[in-house]
Structures are given as C-alpha cells and as structure tokens.
N, C-alpha and C positions, 0 to 999 in steps of 0.2 A: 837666633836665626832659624832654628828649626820649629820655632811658633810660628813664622811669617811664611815657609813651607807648605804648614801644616793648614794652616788657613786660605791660601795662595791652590795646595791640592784640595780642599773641599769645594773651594770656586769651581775650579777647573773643571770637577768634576759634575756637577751640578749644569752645566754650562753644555756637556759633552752629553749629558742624560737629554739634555731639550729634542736634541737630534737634530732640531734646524738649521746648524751653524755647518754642517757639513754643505746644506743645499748653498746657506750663503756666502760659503768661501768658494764653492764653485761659482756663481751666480758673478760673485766681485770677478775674481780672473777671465771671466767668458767677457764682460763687457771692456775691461783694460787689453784683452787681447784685441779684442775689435776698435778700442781707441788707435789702439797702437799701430791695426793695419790701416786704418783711414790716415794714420799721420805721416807712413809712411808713403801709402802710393801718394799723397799730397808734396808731399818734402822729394820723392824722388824724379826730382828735376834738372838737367842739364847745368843750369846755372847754380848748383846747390853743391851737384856732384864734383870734385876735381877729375880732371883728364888724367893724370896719375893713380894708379892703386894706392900707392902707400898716401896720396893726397886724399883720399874718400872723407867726404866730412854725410855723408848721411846718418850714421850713427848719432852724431851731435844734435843733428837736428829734429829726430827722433826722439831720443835720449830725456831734452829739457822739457820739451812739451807733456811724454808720458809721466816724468814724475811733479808737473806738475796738476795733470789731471789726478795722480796717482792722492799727493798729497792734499785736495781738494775732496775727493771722493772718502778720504779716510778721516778728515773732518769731520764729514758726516756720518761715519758710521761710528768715529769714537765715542764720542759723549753717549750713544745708547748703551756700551758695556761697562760702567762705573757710574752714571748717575742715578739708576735705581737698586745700589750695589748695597749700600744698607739701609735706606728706607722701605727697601724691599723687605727685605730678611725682617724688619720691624712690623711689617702688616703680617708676613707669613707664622709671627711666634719662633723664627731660629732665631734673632739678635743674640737674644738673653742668655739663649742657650751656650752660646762661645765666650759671652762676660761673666759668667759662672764659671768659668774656668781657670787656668794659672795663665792664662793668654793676658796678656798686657794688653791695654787701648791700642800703643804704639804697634804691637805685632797684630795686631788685627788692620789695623787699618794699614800697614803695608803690606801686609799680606793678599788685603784687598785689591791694591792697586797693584802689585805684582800681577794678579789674576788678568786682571782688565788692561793692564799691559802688553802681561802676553799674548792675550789674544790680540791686541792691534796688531801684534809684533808678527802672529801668524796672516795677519792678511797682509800686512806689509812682503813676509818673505816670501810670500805666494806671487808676488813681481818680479823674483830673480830673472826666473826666464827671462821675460822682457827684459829685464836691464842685459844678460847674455847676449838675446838677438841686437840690441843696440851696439854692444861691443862690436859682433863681429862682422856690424856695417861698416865700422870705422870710425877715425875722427875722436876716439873717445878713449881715456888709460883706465886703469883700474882705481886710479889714485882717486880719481875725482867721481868714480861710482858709488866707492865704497863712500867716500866723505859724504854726497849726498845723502845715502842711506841711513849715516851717522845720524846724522840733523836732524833727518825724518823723523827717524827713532825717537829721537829725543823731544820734538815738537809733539809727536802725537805721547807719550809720556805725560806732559805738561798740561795736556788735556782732560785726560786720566784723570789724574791729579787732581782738574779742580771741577771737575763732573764729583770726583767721591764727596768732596769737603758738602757740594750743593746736595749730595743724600743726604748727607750727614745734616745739614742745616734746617732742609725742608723735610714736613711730614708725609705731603705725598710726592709720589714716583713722578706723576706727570709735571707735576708744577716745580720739581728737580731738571725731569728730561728738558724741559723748556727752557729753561734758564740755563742749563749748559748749551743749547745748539745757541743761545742769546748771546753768552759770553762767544762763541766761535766767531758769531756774526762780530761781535763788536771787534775781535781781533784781527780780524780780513778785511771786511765792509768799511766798518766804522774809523777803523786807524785810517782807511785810504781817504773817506769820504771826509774826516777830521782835518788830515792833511790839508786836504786841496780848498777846503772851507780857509782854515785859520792862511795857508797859505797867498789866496784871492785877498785879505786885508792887510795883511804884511807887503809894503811895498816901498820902494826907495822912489824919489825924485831926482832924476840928475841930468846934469848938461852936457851933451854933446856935440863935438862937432863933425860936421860933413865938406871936405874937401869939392866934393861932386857936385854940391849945389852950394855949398860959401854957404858962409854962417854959422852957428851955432842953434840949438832949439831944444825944448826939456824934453824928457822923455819917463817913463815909470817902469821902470824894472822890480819885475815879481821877486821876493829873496824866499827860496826855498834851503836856505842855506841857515837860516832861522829857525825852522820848523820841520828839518829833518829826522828830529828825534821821534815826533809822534808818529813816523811810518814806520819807526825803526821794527817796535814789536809785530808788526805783523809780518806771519809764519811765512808768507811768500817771501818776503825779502828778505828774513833770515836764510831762506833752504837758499833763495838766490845768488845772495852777497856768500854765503859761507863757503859757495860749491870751490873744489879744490883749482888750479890754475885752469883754462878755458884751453880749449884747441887754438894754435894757429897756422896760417894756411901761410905756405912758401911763395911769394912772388919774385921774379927775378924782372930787373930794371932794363931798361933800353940799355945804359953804361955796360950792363954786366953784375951789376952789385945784387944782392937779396934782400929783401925785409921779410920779418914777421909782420901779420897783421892777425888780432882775433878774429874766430871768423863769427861772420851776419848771424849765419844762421842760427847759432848758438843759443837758445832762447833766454840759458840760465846767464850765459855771461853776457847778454846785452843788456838785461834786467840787474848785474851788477855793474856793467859801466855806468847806468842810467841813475843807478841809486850814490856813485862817487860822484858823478855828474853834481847833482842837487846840491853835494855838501861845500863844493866849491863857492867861494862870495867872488860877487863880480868887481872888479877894479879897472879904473882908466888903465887901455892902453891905446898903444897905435897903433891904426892898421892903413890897407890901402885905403881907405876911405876916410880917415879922418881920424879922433881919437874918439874911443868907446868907451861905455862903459857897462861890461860884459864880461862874461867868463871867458876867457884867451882859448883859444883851439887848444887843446892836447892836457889843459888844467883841470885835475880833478879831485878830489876831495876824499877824505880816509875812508873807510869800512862803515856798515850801519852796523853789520851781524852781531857784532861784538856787546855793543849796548843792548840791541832787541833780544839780542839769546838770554842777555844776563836778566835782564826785567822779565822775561818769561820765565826762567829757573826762578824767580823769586818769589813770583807768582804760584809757581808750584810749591817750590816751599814754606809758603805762608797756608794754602789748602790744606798740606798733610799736616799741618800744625792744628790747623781748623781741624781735622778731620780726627788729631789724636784728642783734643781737646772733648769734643762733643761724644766721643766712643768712653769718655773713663766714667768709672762706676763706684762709691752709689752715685747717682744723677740728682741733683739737688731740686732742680727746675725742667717739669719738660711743658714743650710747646702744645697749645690747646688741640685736644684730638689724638695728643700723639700716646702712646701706651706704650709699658716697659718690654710686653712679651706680646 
C-alpha cells in the first residue's frame, strides 16, 4: 500500500507543478455553473413547479440534466489524465527510473491510476455545489445524490483504468490519447447506435385483432427486449437506471383518495423507466380494441444497471491486468520505436 501512495504522491505532484489544472478546475465549474443556470431558468416553469412548498420538484429537474452534462463533460476530460500516464514517463526517461526500484509492476500501475483518479475525483467534487443548490430547490433526498455520485465515481474510474492499460500498450501519447476518447465514444455512441441498428432487424410477425374495424391483419413489432443487453454498458444508462428511488408527486383524486406518480420531469428516472420499458416482451392481450400484441400499460422489465456496471468493472479489471502485465521487468519484447529509458 504505501508503494501505490508513494507513486499515486509523485503523479500528484508532477500534475500540481504543470500549474494548469488549477486554470481548468476553475474553467470546468464556471461552465457547469452556467449549464446549470440555463437549466434552471429553463425548468422553472409553472407546470414543473408544484403549487405546495413541500411538493417543489424543480430540484429534480435540475438535478438529472446537470449530472448528466456533468458526466458527459467528464468523459472527456478523463481519458486525457491516464492515457499518457506511462507512455509518457517512457519518452521523458522516468519509467525506468521507478522499475528500478522495490516498486512492484502492480504498485505502479495502481498507483498510477489512483493519481488519474483522483484527479477525476477532484473535478467531479468540484460539482457539490451544484448538486447543494439542486437540493435546496427541492423534489430531490440526499439518498439519491449521494448514489448518483457513487456511480459517477465509479464510471469515470473505469475510464481511468483503461486509458492507463492503452499507455501501457501503445508507444506514443497521441495514438494512446486517441483510442481512449475511441473507446468513450464506442461506450456512449456506439452501444446506442449498436442498439438501435441490431434492434431495426430483430423483429416479430404477429396477428391481431381490431374490434373497431373487424378483422384481424399482421402487423411487425420491433423486440427490443432481445437486444437490451448491448445498451446495458453504456455509462448513461448505468448512472440513469442505478440512480436511487425517483421523486414522486402527490395527486389527490376527485373520490378523495391519493396516488403517487414519478414525476415527468425527472430526467434520470424517465431515462430508467424507458430502459425497464425495452426489457419487457410483448404478449397477446386484451384491450378496448381488440386483442394485441404489445407490452400491457403499467408492464415493465427488470434493471439494465446491474449487467452494464458489472461488464464495465470487468472491463476495468482486465486493463489493470493489461496494465500490470506490460509494466513488469526485465521486458522481454518491446514494441518497434519504443526504448527502456
């Protein structure tokens, strides 16, 4: 432990000497502050707000939207603090110098990502505010803050992780930094634009009938209930599907009675009902119109988070494997170009 410390404080420090990172920790929070007031005067709408104090849902709809700009914008800044984390050090002549040591492969290269961690971790906490001013709009507990933040945490980790393993693989910085913002893209873009491809050829044939006009006649229902897995890993729908239970808004009925309902505006929990939605399969029922076949009102299908979190932890765990792999010494084989010091 105090190897992964000890190389984790020499990042740190190295990182703190550039002096830059103070301009772009302010730079990040000046423009999340300015997300955050455009979503607000946007979101603070009559129809959004409850008539009740204690019913205020502006918070919520606040809340979903900033972290997920929050988590989109820290995409892009992760993969620049660990993908030239030891290809770098290998052009500059330090590599050598810490595998000369009693530092293990293992404690260097967590130590590494430790580094490149905490710094995500410092622009991430540099959001509290904002998540604060979201609370004390309303509509929002602490339960479901803190869990979002959890996620986050751990999503941009995952990143980390396999930005280091692509220094570790590749010999230069850039053709590393590349292929990490490659792999984000193929996690966000790719998974969705995967989906909805493989999803357009998956499709059912089935008969139904219409009471309203007699008869029966085919019809082709998309099954996204098939191909739900390949959205699972992307980072949106984990932070979305994981976030802790959603707001709901009190209505009280003509009879007298109450229900909950979640409410609209929620960004994170309409983006998880949407994702239980898909995993539902569609089956004959009845309805006013005849019998269908479709997903019944109120039917919805288990969790995605659960799968996509674990294929991304796994993912991470195979990088730092990759990454203690390629760091241990002597080096048998290295790639053309590349030099020991």
């Amino acid at each position: 432990m105090n190897g992964i410390l000890t190389v984790a404080r020499l990042e740190f420090r190295l990182r703190i000497r550039a002096g830059r990172w103070r301009w772009l920790v302010g730079a990040w929070f000046l423009v999340l502050l300015g997300v955050t007031l455009l979503v607000r005067s946007a979101a603070d709408q009559e129809n959004l707000v409850g008539d009740l104090e204690e019913q205020r849902t502006l918070g919520a709809a606040m809340f979903g939207v900033v972290m997920l700009v929050v988590l989109a914008l820290a995409l892009l800044v992760t993969p620049a603090l660990a993908a030239q984390s030891v290809n770098g050090d290998r052009e500059r002549g330090t590599l050598a110098t810490l595998q000369v040591t009693r530092l293990s492969a293992a404690e260097i290269a967590l130590g590494k990502l430790l580094a490149s961690w905490g710094t995500a971790l410092v622009f991430l906490g540099v959001t509290l505010p904002l998540a604060l001013w979201c609370y004390l709009e309303g509509g929002l507990s602490v339960l479901r803050i803190a869990g979002v933040y959890l996620v986050t945490a751990l999503l941009l980790g995952i990143v980390c992780a396999i930005s280091l393993a692509l220094s570790t693989l590749l010999a230069r910085t850039t053709t590393s930094a590349v292929l990490a913002y490659l792999t984000v893209f193929a996690l966000t873009v790719g998974t969705l634009v995967t989906f909805g491809l493989v999803t357009a050829s998956v499709q059912t044939e089935a008969t139904v009938r219409n009471d309203g006009y007699g008869g029966s006649y085919e019809i082709t229902v998309p099954r996204p209930d098939k191909t739900w897995f390949l959205l699972a890993p992307n980072p949106f729908a984990v932070l979305a599907d994981s976030a802790p239970a959603a707001p709901v808004r009190t209505i009280e009925l003509p009879n007298g009675d109450t229900i909950e309902e979640p409410l609209s505006v929620d960004v994170l929990g309409s983006m998880s009902r949407e994702l239980h939605r898909i995993r539902a399969a569609p089956r004959y029922h009845d309805t006013e119109y005849g019998t269908q076949f479709a997903v019944p009102d109120g039917v919805t299908g288990g969790p995605v988070w659960p799968l996509g979190l674990g294929v991304n932890l796994l993912l991470a765990a195979g990088a730092i494997w990759v990454t203690i792999v390629r760091l241990r010494t002597p080096t048998r084989k290295l790639a053309r170009g590349q030099r020991i010091a």
